[in-house]
C-alpha positions in Angstrom: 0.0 0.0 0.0 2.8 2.3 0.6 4.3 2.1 -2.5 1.0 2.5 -4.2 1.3 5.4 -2.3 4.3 6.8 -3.1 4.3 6.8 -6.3 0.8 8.3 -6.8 2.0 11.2 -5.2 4.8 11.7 -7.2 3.6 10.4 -10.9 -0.4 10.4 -10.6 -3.1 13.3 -10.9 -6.5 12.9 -10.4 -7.7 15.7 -13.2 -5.0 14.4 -16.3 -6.0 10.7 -15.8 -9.7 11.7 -15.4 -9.1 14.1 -18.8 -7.6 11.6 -20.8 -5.0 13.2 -22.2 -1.4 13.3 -21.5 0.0 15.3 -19.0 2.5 18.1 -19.4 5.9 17.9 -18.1 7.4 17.4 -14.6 10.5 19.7 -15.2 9.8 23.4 -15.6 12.1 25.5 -17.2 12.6 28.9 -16.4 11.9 31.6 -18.8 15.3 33.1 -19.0 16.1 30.0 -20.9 16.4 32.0 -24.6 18.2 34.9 -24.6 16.9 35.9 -28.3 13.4 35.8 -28.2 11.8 36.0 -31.6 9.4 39.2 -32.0 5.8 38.4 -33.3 3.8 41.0 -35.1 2.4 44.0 -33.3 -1.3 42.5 -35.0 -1.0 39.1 -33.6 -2.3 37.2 -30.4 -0.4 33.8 -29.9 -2.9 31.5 -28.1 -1.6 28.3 -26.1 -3.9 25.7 -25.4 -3.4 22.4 -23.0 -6.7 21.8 -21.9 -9.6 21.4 -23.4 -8.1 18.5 -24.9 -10.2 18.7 -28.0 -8.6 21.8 -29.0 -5.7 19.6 -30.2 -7.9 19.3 -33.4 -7.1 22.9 -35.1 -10.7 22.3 -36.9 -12.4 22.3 -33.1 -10.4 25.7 -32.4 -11.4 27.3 -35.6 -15.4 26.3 -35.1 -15.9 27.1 -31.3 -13.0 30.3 -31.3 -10.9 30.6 -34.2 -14.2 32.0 -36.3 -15.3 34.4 -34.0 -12.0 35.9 -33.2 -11.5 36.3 -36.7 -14.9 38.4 -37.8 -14.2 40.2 -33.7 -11.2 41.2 -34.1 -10.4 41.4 -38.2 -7.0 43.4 -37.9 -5.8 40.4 -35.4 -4.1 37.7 -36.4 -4.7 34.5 -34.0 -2.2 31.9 -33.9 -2.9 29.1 -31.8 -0.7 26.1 -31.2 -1.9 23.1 -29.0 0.3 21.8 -26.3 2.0 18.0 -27.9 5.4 16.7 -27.7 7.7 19.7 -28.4 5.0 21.8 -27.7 5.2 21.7 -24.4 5.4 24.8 -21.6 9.2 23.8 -21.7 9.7 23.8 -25.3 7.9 27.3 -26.0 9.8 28.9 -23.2 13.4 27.5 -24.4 12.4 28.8 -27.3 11.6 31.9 -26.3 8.0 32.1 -28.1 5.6 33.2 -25.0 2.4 32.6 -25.3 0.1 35.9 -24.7 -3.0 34.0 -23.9 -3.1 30.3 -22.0 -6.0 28.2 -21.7 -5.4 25.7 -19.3 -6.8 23.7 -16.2 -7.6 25.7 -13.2 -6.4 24.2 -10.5 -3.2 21.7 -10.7 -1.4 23.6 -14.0 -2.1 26.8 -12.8 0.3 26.0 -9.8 2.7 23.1 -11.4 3.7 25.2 -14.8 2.3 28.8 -15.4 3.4 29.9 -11.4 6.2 27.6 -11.6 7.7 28.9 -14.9 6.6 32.8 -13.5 4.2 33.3 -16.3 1.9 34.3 -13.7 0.2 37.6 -14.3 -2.3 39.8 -11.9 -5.0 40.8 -14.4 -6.6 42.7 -11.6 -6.4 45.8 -12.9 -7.2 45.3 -16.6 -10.4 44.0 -15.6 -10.7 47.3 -13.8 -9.4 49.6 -16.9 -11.9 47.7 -19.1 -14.8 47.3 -16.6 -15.0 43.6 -17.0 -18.0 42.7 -14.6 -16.6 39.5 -12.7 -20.0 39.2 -11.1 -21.7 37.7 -13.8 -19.5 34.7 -13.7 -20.0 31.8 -11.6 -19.4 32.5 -8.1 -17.3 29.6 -7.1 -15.4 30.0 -10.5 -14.3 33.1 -9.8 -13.4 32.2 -6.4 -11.7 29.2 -7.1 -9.0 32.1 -9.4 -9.0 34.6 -6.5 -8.2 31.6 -3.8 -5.0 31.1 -5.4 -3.3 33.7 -3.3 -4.1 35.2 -0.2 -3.9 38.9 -1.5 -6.7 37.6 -4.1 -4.6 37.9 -7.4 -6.3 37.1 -10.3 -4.3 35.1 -12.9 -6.8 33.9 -14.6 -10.4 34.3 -15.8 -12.8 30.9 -15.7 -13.5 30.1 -19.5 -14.6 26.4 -19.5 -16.4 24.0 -16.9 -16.6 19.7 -16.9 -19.9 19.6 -14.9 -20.9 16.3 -13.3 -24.2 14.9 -13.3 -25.8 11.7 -12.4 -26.5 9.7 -15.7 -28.9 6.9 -15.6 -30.6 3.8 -17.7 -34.2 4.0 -18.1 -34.2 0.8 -19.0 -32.9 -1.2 -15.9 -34.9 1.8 -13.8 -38.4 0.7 -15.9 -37.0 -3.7 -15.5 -37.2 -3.4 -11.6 -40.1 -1.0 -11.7 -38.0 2.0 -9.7 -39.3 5.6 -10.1 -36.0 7.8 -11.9 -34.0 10.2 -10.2 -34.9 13.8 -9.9 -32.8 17.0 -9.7 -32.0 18.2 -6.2 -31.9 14.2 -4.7 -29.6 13.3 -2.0 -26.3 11.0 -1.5 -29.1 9.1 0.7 -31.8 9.2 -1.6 -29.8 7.5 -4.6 -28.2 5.3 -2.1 -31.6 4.0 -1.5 -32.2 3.8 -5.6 -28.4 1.9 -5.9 -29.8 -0.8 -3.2 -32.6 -1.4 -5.3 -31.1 -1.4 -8.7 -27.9 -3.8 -8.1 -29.2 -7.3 -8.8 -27.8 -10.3 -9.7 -29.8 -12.4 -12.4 -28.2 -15.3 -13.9 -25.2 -14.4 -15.5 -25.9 -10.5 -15.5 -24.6 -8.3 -12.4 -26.3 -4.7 -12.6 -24.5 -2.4 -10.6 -26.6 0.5 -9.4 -24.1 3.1 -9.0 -20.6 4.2 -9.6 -18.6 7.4 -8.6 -15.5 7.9 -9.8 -13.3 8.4 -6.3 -11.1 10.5 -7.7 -13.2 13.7 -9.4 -15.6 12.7 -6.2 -12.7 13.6 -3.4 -10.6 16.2 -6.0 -14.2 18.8 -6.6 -15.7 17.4 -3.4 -18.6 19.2 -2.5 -18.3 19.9 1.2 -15.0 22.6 0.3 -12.3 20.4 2.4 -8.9 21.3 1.5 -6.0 18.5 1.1 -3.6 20.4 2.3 -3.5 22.8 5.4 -4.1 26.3 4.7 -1.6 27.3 7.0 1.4 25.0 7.1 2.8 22.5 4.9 2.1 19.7 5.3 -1.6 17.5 4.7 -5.2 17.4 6.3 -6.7 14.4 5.2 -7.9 12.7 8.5 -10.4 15.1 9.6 -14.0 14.7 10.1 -15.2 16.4 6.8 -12.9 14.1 5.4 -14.1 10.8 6.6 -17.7 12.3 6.0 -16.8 12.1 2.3 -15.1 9.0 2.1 -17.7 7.0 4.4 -20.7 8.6 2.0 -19.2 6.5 -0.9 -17.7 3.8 0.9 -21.4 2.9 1.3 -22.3 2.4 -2.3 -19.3 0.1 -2.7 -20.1 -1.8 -0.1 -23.5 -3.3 -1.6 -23.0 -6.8 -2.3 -22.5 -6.9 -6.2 -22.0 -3.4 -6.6 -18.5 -3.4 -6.3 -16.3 -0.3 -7.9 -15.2 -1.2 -11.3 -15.1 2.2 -13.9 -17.7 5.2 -14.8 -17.2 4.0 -17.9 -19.0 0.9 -18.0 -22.3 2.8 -18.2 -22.4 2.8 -22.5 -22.6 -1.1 -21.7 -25.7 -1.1 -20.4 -26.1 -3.3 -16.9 -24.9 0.3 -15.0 -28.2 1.9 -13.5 -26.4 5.3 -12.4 -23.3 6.8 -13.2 -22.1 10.0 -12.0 -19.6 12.0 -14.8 -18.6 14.8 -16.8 -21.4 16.3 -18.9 -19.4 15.6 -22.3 -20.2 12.2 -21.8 -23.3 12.8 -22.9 -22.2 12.7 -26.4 -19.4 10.0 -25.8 -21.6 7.8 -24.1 -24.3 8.1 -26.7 -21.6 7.5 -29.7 -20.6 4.3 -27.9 -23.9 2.6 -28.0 -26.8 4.7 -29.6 -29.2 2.2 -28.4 -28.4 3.6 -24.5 -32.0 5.0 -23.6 -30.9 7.1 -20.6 -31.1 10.4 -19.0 -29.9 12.9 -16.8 -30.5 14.5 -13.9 -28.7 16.7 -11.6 -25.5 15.6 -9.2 -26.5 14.2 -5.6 -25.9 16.4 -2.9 -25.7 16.2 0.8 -28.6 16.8 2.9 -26.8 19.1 5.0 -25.9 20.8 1.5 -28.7 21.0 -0.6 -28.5 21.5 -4.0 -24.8 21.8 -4.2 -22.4 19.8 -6.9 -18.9 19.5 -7.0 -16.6 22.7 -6.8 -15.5 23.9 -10.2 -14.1 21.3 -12.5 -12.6 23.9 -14.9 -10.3 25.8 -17.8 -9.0 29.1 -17.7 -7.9 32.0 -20.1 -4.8 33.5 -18.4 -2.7 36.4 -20.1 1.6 35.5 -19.7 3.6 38.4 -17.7 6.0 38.0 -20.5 3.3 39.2 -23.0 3.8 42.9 -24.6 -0.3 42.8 -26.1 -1.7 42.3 -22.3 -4.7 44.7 -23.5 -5.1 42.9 -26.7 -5.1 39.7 -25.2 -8.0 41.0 -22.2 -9.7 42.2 -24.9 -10.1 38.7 -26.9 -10.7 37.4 -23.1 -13.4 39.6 -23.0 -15.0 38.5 -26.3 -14.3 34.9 -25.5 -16.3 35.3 -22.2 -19.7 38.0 -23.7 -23.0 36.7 -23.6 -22.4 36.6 -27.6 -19.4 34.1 -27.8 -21.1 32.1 -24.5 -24.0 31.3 -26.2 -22.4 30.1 -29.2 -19.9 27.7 -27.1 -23.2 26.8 -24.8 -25.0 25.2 -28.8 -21.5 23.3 -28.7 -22.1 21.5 -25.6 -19.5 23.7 -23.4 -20.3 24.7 -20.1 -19.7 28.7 -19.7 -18.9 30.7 -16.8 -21.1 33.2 -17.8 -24.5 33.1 -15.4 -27.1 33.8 -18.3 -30.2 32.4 -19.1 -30.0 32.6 -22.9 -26.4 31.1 -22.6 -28.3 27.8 -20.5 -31.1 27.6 -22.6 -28.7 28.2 -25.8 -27.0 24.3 -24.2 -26.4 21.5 -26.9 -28.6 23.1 -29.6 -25.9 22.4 -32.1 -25.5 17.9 -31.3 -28.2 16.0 -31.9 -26.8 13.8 -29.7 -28.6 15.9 -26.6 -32.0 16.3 -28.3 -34.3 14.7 -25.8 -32.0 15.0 -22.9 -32.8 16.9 -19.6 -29.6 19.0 -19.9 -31.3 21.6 -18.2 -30.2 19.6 -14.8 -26.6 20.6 -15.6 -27.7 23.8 -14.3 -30.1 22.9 -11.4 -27.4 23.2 -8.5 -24.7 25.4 -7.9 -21.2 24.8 -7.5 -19.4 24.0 -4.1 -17.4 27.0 -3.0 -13.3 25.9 -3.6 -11.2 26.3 -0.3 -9.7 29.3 0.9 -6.1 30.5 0.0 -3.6 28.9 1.3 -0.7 31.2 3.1 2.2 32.5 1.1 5.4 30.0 0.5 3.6 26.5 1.2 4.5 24.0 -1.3 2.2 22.8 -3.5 2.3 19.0 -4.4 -0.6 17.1 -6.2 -2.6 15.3 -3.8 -4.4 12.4 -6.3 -7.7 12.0 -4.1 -8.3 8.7 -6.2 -5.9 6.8 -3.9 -7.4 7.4 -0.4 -9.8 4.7 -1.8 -7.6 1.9 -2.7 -7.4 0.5 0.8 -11.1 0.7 0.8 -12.1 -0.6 -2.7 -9.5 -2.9 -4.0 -9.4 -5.7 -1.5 -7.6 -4.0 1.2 -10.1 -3.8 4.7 -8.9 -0.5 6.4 -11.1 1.7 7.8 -12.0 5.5 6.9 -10.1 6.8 9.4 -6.7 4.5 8.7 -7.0 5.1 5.1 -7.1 8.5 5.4 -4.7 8.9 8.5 -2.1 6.7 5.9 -3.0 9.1 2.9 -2.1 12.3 5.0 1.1 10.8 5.8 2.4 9.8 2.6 1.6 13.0 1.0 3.2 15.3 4.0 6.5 13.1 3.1 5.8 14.2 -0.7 5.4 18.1 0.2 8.8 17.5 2.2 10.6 15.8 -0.7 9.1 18.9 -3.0 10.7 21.7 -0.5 13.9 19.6 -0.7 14.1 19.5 -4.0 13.4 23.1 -4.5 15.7 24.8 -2.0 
């Protein structure tokens, strides 16, 4: 268990594995690394995307950005590269060819490659000079950019959110004669539907519900931090802590409903699933004859009607950039009402709190025809934790693992598996400082 441990800490993240994409390097280089950096034109905004990773498709860029830039801002050129081997923070830095605008995950490359390669930039006061109206952006997105630092820096604007919903199969649901979930249920309540709906018939196991541990405990909805706000080191074993883990301990401990994957809903013996919105489309590409639904995330009775904290991409403007205001300005395009709704008919959760921009949801896929989508929308987000105190090292903490002892064959309790989680990652924040004195 240990080594499972250990080398989670160091090699495994929650958010990458969950995104499916490749993650960016370990080793940041620092941007003094090219003493002759090339000059771009005065007319052109370099744009550097890691995640979403569908942008690494330059046909994607072009239909949901690329366009709209274009007709915006005619006498701008946009050049947009994805991050991919030799594309990487490392590569473009060596080289000397700064991004101006970074879109990028919120929360674990904000702090492993823009602050650790001091590309960080403050755009506090160009949202002031331009009168960008923050408030109109979803409150726990915009707190989750200002909780970065104490002093409430902004270095970053929210741009893109991975909502999770519960999914669920009408059919098994109508097959054991079970009414199907509503928006605004609890943890309890669908724990009393996943007793119901795991069965065992003949050869065929139905599992009633699986929650992947790791987006679960990463965006958990009761705010609880992994590391102390205060000093460095962990704070796992706590009491919101063990609320969290003994809430979905209890679905795995059904007989037959043991964990397996999220994934396994597109084969059709999973009555309820809880994932990202964009498998809507995935799940319905794998097997079109899936006749399910949606309907909002399960809360906590104690927190009603809240889903997990932001699970999201930001737009964030390089200190080394000489076109800040050009770049705040496409920002500000990206993030109008205008551009929101077109990106809300592609199935992309916005930042922007706008009816028309909801309503405007998955217009463009017939893949969500028929769907309740609107219960994407039915909750609000959990509020991220505060900011933790200047100089604490950040180190990845990879939530997922606090639930091998529990879920893989291993019988230790809550408490132990959390007390032994806590423990190995204050040893990795140790190692980090070490490394980095």
């Amino acid at each position: 268990m240990n080594k499972i441990l250990k080398s989670s800490l160091v090699i495994a993240s929650a958010v990458s594995m969950l995104a499916g994409c490749t993650s960016s390097p370990a080793n940041p280089v620092e941007p003094e690394a090219s003493k002759n950096t090339p000059k771009s034109p005065d007319n052109e905004i370099f744009i550097y995307t890691v995640y979403p990773a569908f942008y690494a498709k330059e046909e994607v860029f072009d239909k949901q950005i690329g366009q709209y830039l274009k007709k915006k801002f005619p006498d701008i050129t946009i050049k947009h590269v994805h991050w991919d081997k030799g594309r990487e923070y490392k590569d473009l830095i060596a080289a000397g060819t700064i991004p101006d605008i970074i879109i990028d995950n919120a929360r674990m490359n904000l702090q492993r490659y823009i602050i650790k390669n001091d590309l960080q930039y403050d755009m506090t006061e160009l949202i002031k000079k331009y009168n960008f109206d923050t408030s109109k952006l979803n409150p726990a997105a915009m707190a989750q950019m200002k909780n970065v630092t104490p002093e409430g820096k902004i270095y970053g604007l929210p741009f893109q959110l991975s909502d999770l919903v519960l999914f669920y199969n009408k059919d098994i649901f109508d097959k054991f004669g079970v009414d199907y979930p509503k928006d605004g249920m609890t943890y309890d309540e669908v724990y009393e539907l996943a007793k119901k709906l795991t069965r065992v018939e003949g050869e065929n196991t139905y599992k009633g519900y699986q929650q992947h541990p790791g987006l679960y405990m990463t965006y958990n909805q009761r705010s609880a931090s992994p590391l102390s706000l205060t000093e460095d080191k962990a704070e796992l074993n706590t009491p919101e802590w063990k609320i969290l883990v003994d809430n979905l301990r209890r679905f795995y401990e059904i007989p037959a409903n043991q964990f397996t994957s999220v994934d396994d809903f597109p084969k059709g013996k999973m009555a309820m699933s809880v994932h990202v919105s964009e498998k809507i489309i995935q799940w319905y590409e794998q097997n079109k004859n899936l006749n399910f639904d949606i309907a909002s995330m399960p809360s906590f009775s104690d927190l009603p009607n809240t889903k997990a904290q932001p699970n999201m991409y930001s737009a964030y403007i390089t200190k080394q950039s000489t076109k800040k205001d050009m770049a705040f300005q496409v920002i500000s395009y990206l993030l109008s009402e205008e551009m929101q709704i077109e990106l809300s008919k592609e199935g992309i959760i916005g930042p922007l709190e706008s009816k028309a921009v909801q309503e405007a949801f998955g217009k463009n896929l017939p893949q969500m025809q028929g769907k309740h989508t609107q219960a994407i929308f039915a909750s609000k987000n959990a509020m991220p934790p505060a900011a933790r105190a200047n100089g604490l090292t950040y180190i990845d903490v990879p939530a997922h693992i606090v639930f091998q002892p529990l879920i893989f064959g291993e019988s230790k309790d809550s408490v132990t598996a959390l007390r032994m989680v806590e423990e190995q990652t204050t040893k990795g924040i140790q190692t980090e400082k070490a490394a980095n004195k």
